[in-house]
N, C-alpha and C positions, 0 to 999 in steps of 0.2 A: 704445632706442625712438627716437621721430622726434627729441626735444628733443635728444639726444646724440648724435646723426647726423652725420657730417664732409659732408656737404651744404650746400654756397654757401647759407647765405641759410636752410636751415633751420632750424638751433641758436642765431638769433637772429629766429627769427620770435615776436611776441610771443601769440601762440597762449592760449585760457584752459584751464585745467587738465582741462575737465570736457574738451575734444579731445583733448588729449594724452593722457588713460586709456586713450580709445578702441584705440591704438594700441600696439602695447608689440612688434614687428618692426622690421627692417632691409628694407622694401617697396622700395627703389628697388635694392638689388644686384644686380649682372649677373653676379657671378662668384661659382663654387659656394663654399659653405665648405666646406674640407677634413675639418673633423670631420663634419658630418650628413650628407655624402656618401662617408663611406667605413663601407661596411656591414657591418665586419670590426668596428667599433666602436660599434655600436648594440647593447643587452642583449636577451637572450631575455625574450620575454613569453609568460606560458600563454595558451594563447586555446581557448576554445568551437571545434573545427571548424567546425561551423555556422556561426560565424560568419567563415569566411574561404574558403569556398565560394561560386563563385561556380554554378557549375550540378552538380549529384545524378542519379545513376544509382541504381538496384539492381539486384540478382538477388535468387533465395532465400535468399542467406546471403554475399552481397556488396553493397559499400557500394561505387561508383566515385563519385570526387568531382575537379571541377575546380577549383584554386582562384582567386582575383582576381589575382594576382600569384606572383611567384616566393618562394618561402619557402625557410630553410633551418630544418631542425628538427632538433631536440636531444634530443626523448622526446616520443612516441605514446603516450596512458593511455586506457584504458575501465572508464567508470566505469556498475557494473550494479548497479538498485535494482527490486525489486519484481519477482524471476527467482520464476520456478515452477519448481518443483526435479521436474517432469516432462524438461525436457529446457535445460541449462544450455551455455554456451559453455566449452567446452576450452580451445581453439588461435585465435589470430587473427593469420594473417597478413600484414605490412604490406609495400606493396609500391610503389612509386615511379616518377616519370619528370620529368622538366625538359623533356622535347618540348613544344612552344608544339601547344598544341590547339586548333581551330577549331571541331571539332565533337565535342560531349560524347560522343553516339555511338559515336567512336571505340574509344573506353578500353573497350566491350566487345565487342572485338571478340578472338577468341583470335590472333591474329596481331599483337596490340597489343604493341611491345617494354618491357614492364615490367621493372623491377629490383628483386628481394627486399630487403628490409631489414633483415628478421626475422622473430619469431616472439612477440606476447603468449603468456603462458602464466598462464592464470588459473584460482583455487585454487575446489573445490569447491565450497567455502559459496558462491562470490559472491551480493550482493544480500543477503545476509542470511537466506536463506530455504533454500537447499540441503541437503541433508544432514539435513537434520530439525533445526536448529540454527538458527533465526530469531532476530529483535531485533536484528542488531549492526548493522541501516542497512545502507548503498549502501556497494560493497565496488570497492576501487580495481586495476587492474593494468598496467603500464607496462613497454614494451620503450625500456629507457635505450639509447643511442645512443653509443658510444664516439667515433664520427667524426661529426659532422652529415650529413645529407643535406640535397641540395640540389631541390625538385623543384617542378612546375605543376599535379602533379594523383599522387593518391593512392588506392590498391585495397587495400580491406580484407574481408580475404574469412576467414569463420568456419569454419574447416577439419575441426573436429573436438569434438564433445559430452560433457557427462555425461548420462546420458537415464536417467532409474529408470523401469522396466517397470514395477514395481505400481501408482506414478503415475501413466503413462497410461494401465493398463486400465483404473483407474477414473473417469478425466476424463470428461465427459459433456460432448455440444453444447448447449450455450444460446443460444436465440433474442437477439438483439441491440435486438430491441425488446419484445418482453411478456415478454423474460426466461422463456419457458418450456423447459423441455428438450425437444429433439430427439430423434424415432427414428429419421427419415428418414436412409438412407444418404448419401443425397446433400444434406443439411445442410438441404433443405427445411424451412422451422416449417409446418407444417398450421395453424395461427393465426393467421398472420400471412403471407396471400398469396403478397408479393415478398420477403421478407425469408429469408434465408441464413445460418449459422452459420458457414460457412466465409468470408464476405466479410469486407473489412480492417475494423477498426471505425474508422477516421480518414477513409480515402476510400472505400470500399464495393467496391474490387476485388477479385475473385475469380481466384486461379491456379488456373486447371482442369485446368493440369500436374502440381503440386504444392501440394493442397489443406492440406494441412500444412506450407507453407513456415518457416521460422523467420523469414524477413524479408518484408513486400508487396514486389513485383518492380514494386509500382507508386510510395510513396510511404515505403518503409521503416519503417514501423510493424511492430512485436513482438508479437505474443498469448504470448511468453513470459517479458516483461518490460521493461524502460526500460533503453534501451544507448547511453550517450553518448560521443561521443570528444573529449580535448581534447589539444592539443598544447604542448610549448615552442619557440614561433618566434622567428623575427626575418626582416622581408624582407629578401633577395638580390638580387644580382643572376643570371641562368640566361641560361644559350644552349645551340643545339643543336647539338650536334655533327655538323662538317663531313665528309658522307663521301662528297660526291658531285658532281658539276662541276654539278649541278642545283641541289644544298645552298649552293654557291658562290653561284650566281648570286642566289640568294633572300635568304641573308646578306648580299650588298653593296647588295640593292633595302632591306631593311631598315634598314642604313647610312644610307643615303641620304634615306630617308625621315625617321628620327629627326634626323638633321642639321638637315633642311627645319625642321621642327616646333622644333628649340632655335634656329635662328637667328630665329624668326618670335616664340618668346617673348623670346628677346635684345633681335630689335629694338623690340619692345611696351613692356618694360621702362625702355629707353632712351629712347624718344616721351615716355609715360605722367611719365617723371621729367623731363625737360623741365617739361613742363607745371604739372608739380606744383610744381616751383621758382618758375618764373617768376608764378605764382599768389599763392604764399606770401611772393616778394618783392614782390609790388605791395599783399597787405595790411599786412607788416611799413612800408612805404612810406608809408601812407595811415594809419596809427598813430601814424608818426613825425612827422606834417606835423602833429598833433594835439596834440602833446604836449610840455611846456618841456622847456629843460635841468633842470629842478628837479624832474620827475616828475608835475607838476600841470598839468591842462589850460589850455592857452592861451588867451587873450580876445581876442575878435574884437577888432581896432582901430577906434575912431570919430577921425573927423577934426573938428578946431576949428572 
């Protein structure tokens, strides 16, 4: 903290306690430490996908996600609670890139160069409810990672189902707001005007491609259950690989740019701790004029 700080002047600034709590960093260093800067030695942490997205794509049965930073990961888990055993996830497969992304967009585009990682493969019952075998809760599965990947943005696309026929012949449309059943083919409620069986229940989107999608292609909401993904990460560092005199040049503006920006906090650093010294030595100063050799405040002198 500040009071242990090899700073001129600030490990005997006489500071009161309730300031020094405030503080408990090394605020005036210019020069990285070796250990929180090397990211070979920072531990995996599980995290919420969710929360390490920075912008969300879908399709019917694809999830594209960009994330805030470069990650490297260790195990992809999907965790499925509250599945209707009409039509269940099989296969999920996970699929990767470290390309610096501009535009979310991209990532669906089929020309987008993704890299396989694998394959979830998740067991019957999930969610608890498949199989005719309910109670057991939200039901876990994970493609462990032998080597980490390293990436910017990740495609998780549901390849493959369990689907029970007698379940869906007898699933029936219900209205989403008077809850009454539908006969209209086209998901129409006759009782309720505007209102659609087939629209998402979170944002009210309708795929009128695939009116039975497994996923909204708008917002990613389930009619077949709650599908969440968590990861084990740790931030990275990621670059893109050079393969072209164009890649070259973009790579060195980048250089260049990130240089601008560490020498600009460098020199902030450097100002800012000035400052802060020279501050801290004029109250340690103005303390001192105050106070005897003995500890006890001094008396003003009168004269005879």
């Amino acid at each position: 903290g500040i009071r242990d700080h090899c700073v001129t002047g600030v490990q005997t600034c006489a500071l009161s306690d309730l300031v020094l709590q405030s503080f408990s960093g090394y605020y005036f260093e210019s020069s990285p430490c070796p250990v929180c800067n090397d990211a070979d030695l920072v531990p995996y942490t599980e995290y919420m996908l969710a929360n390490l997205q920075a912008e969300t794509k879908f399709a019917s049965q694809t999830v594209f996600a960009r994330l805030r930073d470069t990650y490297s990961l260790k195990r992809v888990e999907l965790c499925c609670a509250d599945v209707k055993p009409s039509k269940q996830p099989r296969e999920v497969d996970v699929f990767y890139t470290n390309k610096e992304i501009k535009d979310v967009n991209e990532l669906k585009l089929r020309s987008f160069p993704w890299r396989k990682a694998g394959t979830i493969h998740v067991g019957s019952s999930c969610g608890g409810t498949g199989g005719g075998g309910g109670g057991s809760g939200p039901a876990r599965s994970a493609l462990e990672l032998t080597v980490p990947i390293t990436c910017s943005a990740v495609k998780l696309a549901y390849t493959s189902f369990y689907e029970d026929a007698h379940s869906q012949a007898s699933e029936t449309l219900i209205c989403p707001s008077c809850n009454q059943v539908i006969t209209d083919r086209h998901g129409q409620c006759l009782n309720c005007e505007y209102e659609n069986a087939y629209q998402c229940r979170q944002c009210r989107n309708i795929n009128h491609e695939e009116l039975n999608a497994f996923l909204c292609n708008e917002c990613g909401w389930s009619r077949y259950g709650k599908f969440e993904f968590s990861v084990l990460a740790r931030p990275h560092y990621g670059v893109d690989q050079i393969a072209s005199e164009e890649d070259r040049a973009q790579a060195f503006a980048v250089i260049a740019s990130e240089s601008e920006k560490a020498h600009a906090y460098y020199s902030a650093i450097k100002s800012n701790k000035a400052t802060a010294v020279s501050l801290l030595s004029s109250f340690t100063s103005g303390s001192a004029g105050t106070t005897t050799a003995s500890g006890q405040p001094s008396s003003p002198s009168t004269e005879s």
